[in-house]
Short mmCIF file of the C-alpha atoms (twelve columns), coordinates in Angstrom:
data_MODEL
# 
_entry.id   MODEL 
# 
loop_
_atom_site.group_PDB 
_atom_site.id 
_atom_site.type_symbol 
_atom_site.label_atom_id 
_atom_site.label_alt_id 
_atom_site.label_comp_id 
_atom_site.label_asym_id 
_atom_site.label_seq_id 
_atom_site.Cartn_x 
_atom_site.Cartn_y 
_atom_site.Cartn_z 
_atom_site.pdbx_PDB_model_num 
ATOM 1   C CA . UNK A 1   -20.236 -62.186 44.216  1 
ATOM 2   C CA . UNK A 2   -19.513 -59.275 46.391  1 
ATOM 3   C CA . UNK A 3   -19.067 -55.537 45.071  1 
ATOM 4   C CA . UNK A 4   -15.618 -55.623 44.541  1 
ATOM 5   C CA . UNK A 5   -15.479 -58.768 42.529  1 
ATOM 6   C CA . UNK A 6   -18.499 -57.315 40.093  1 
ATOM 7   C CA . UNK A 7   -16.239 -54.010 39.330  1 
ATOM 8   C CA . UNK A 8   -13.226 -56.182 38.483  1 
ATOM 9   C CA . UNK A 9   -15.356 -58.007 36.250  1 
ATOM 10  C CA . UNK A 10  -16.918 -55.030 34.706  1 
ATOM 11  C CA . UNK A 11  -13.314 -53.324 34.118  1 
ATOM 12  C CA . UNK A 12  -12.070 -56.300 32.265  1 
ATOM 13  C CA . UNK A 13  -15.267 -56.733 29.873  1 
ATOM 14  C CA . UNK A 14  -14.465 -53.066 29.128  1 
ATOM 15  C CA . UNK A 15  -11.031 -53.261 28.495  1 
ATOM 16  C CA . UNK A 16  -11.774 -56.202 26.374  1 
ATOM 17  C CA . UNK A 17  -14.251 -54.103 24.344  1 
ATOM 18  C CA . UNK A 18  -11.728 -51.215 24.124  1 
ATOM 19  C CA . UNK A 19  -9.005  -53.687 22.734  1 
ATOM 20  C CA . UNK A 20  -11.064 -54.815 19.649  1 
ATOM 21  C CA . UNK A 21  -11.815 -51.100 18.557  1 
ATOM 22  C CA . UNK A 22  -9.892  -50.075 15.369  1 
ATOM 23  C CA . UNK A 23  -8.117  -47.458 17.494  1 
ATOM 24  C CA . UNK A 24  -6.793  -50.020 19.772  1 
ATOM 25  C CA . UNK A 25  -6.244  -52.504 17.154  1 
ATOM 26  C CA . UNK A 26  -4.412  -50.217 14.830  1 
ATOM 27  C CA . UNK A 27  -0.700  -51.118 15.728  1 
ATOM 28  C CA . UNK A 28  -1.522  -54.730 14.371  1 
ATOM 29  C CA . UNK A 29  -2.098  -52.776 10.499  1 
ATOM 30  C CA . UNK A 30  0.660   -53.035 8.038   1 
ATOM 31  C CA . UNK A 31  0.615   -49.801 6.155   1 
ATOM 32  C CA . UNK A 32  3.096   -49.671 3.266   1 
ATOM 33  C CA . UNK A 33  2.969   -47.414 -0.335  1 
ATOM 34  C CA . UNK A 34  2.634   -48.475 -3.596  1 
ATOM 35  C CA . UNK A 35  2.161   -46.198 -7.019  1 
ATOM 36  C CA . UNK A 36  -0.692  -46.753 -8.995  1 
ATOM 37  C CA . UNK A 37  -1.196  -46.760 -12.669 1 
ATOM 38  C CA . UNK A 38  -3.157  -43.287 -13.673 1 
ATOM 39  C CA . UNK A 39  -6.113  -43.959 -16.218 1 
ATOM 40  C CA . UNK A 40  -7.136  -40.825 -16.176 1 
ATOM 41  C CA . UNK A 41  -6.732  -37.635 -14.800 1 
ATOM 42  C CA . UNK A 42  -9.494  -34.355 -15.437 1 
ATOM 43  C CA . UNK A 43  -9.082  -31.231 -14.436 1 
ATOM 44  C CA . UNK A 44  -11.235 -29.125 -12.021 1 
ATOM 45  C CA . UNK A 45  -11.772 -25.717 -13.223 1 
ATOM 46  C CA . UNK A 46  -13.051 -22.530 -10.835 1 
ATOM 47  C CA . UNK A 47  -14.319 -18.861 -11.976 1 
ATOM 48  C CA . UNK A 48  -12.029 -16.680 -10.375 1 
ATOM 49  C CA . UNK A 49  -11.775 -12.787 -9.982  1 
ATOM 50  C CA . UNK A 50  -8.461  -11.239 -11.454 1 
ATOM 51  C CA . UNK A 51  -7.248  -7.496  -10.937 1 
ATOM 52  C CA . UNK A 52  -5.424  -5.928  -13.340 1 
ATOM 53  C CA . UNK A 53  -4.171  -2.683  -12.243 1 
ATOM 54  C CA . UNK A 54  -5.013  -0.246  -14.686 1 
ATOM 55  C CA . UNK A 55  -3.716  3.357   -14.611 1 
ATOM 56  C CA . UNK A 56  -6.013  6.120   -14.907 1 
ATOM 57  C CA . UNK A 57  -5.124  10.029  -15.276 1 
ATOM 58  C CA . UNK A 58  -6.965  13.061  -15.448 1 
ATOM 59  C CA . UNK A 59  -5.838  17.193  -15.080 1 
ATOM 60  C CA . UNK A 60  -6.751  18.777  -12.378 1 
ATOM 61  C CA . UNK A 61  -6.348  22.730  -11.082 1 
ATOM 62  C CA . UNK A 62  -3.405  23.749  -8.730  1 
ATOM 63  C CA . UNK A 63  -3.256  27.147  -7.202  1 
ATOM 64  C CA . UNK A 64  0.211   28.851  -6.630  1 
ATOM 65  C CA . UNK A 65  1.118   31.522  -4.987  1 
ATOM 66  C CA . UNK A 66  4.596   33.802  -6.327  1 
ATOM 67  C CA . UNK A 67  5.573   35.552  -3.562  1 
ATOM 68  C CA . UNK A 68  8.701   37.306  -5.235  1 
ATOM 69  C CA . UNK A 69  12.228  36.485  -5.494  1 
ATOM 70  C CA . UNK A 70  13.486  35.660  -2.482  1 
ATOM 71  C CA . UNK A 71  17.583  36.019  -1.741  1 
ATOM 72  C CA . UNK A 72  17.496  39.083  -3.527  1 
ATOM 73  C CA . UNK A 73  19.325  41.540  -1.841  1 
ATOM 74  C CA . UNK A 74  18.720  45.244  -2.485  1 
ATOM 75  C CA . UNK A 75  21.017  47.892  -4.308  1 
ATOM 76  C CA . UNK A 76  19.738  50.163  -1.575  1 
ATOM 77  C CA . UNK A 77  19.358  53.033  -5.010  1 
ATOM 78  C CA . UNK A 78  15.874  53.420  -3.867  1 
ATOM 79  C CA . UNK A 79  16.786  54.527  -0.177  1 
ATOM 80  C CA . UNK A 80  19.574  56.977  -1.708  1 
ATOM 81  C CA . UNK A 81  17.892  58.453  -4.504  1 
ATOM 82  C CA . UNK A 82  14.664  58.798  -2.675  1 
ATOM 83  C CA . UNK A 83  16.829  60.825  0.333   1 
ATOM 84  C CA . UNK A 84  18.230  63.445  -2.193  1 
ATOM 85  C CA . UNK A 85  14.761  64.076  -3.535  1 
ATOM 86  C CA . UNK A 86  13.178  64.678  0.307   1 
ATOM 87  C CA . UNK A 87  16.685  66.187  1.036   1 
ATOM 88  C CA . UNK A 88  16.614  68.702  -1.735  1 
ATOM 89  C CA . UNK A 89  13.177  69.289  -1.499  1 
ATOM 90  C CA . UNK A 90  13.082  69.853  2.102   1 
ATOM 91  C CA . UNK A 91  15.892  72.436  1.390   1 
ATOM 92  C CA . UNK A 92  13.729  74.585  -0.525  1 
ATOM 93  C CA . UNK A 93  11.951  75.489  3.107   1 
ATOM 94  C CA . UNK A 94  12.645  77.842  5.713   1 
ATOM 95  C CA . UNK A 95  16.044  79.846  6.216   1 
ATOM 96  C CA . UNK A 96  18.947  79.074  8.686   1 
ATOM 97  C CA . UNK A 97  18.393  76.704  10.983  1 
ATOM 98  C CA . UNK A 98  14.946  75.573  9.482   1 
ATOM 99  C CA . UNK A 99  16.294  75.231  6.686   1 
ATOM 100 C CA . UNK A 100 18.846  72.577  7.723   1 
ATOM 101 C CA . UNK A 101 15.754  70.745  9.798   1 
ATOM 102 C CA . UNK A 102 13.890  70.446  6.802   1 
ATOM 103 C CA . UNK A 103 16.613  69.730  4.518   1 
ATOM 104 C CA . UNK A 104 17.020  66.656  7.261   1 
ATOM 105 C CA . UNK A 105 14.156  65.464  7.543   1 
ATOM 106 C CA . UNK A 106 12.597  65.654  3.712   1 
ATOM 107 C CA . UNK A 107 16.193  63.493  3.422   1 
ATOM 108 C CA . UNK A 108 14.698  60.985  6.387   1 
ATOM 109 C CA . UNK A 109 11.477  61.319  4.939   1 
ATOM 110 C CA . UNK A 110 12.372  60.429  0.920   1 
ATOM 111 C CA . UNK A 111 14.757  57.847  2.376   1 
ATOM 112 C CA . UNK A 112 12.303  55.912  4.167   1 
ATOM 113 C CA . UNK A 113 9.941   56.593  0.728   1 
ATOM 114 C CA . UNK A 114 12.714  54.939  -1.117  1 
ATOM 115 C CA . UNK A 115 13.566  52.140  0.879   1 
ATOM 116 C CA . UNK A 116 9.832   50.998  0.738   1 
ATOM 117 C CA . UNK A 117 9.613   51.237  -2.811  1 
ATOM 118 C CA . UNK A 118 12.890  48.915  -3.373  1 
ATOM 119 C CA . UNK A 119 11.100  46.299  -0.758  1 
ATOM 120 C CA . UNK A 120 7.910   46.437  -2.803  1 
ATOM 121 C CA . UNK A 121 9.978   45.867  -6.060  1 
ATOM 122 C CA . UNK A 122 12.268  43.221  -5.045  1 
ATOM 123 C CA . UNK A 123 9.632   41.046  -3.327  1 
ATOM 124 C CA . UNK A 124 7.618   41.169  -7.012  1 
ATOM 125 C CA . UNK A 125 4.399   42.711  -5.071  1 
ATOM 126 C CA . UNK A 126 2.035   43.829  -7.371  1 
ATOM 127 C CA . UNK A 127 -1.646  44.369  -6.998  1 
ATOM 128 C CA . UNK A 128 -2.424  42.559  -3.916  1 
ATOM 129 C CA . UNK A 129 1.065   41.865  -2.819  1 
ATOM 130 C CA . UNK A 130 1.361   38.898  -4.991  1 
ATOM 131 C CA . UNK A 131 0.723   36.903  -7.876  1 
ATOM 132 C CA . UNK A 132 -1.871  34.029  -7.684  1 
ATOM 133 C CA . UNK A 133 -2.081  31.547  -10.853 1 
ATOM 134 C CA . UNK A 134 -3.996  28.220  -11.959 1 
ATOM 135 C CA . UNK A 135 -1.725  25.330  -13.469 1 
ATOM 136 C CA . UNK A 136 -3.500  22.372  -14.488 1 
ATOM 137 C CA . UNK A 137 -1.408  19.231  -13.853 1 
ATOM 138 C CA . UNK A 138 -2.031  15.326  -14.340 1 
ATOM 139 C CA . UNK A 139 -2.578  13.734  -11.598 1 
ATOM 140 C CA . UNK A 140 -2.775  9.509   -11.723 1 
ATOM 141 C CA . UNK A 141 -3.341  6.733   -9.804  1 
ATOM 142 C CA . UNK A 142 -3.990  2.952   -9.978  1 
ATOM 143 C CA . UNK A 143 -7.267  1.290   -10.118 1 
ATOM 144 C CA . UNK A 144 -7.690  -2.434  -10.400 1 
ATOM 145 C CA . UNK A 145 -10.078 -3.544  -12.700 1 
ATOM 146 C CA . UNK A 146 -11.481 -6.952  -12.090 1 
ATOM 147 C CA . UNK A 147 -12.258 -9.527  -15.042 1 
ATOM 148 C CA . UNK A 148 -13.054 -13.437 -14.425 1 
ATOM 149 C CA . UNK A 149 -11.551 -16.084 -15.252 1 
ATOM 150 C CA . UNK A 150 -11.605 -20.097 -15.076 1 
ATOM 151 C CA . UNK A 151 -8.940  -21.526 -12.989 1 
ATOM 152 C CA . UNK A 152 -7.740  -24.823 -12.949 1 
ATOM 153 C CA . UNK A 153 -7.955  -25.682 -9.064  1 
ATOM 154 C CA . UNK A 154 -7.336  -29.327 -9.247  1 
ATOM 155 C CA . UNK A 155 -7.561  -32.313 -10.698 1 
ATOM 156 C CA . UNK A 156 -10.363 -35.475 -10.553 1 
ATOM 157 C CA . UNK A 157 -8.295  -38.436 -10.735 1 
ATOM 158 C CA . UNK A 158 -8.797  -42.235 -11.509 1 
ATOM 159 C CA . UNK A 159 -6.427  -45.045 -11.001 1 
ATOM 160 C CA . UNK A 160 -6.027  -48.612 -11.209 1 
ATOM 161 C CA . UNK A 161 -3.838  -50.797 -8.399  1 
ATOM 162 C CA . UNK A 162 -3.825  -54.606 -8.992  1 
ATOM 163 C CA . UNK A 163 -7.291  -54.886 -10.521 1 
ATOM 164 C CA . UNK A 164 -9.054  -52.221 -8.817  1 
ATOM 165 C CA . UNK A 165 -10.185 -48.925 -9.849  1 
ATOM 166 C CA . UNK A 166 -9.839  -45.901 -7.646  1 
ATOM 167 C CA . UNK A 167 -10.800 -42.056 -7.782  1 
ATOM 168 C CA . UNK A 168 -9.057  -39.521 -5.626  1 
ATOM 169 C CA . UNK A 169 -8.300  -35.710 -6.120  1 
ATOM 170 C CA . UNK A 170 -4.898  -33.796 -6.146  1 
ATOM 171 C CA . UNK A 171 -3.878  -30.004 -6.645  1 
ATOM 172 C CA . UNK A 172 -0.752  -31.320 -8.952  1 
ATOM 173 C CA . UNK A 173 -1.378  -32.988 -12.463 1 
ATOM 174 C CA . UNK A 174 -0.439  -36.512 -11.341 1 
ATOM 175 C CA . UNK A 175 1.538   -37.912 -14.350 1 
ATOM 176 C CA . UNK A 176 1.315   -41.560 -15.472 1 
ATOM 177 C CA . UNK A 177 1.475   -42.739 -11.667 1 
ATOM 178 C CA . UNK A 178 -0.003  -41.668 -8.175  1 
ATOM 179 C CA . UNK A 179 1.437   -43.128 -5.023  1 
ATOM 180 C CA . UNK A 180 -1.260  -45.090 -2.933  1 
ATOM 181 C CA . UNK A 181 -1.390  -46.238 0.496   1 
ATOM 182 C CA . UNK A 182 -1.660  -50.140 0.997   1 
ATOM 183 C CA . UNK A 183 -2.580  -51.424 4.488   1 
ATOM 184 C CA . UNK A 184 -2.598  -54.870 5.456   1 
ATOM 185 C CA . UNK A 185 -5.485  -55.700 8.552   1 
ATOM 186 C CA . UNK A 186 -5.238  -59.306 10.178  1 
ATOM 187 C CA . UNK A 187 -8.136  -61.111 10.400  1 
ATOM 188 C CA . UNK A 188 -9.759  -62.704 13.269  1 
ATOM 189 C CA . UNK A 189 -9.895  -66.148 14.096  1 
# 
């Protein structure tokens, strides 16, 4: 027997071998379904973690800050009534023409005194140039809070099909009938 004759032998006796595996034999099965007869069917219960949002509030301190009225225009009676005081007063100095300068400028002078005080007013400045004030407000948020609980996660089944008793498990409740695979394997000869 030369070399080439023993690897054609050895191929076949393999492929032989290969051809009686299930895998190989597989296309000769029959598979078909059937529905079984449910004797009895117990659920399968789990401990499970459930949240339950819960909402949870407490007060808490909030600084603000009034800074004055804002938009509010000035009458201007601060700028005008604080000129005719520096005006008149600045007329009570000097005579002639230093008079008239210091009629002019107690008028600039008490102007620019009024005008400052009307700012100061309208802006509500006081103290420190503003109000500062504490408001306590609620403040909430969400929270889950976990309990346990049991679960049904599926069911142990049993079942009957032509004489023979079967157990299987499903995620469904399988009502009074489960549907079963049937396959059909030729025997050898």
């Amino acid at each position: 027997m030369t070399v080439s004759s023993f690897k054609q032998v050895g191929l076949a006796c393999l492929a032989g071998a290969l051809m009686a595996t299930p895998a190989f034999a597989a296309h000769d099965r029959q598979v078909e379904y059937d529905f079984a007869q449910v004797v009895d069917a117990q659920p399968i219960f789990a401990e499970v973690q459930v949240a339950d949002p819960e909402r949870v509030c407490w007060s808490e301190p909030v600084r603000y800050v009034d800074r004055g009225h804002r938009g509010h225009q000035s009458s201007g009676a601060g700028t005008v009534i604080g000129g005719l005081i520096g005006g008149a007063i600045g007329n009570q100095f000097g005579h002639g023409r230093g008079r008239a300068a210091a009629t002019a400028a107690g008028l600039l002078i008490g102007a620019s005194i009024g005008s400052e005080h009307d700012r100061y007013n309208d802006r509500g400045y006081r103290g420190r140039g503003h109000r500062e004030y504490v408001r306590h407000e609620e403040v909430c948020e969400y929270r889950d809070q976990y309990r346990t609980e049991r679960e049904v996660v599926g069911y142990d089944v049993t079942y009957e099909y032509n004489g023979r008793v079967g157990h299987t498990r499903t995620e469904l409740p399988p009502g009074q009938e489960i549907r079963v695979r049937v396959s059909v394997d030729p025997v050898g000869y």
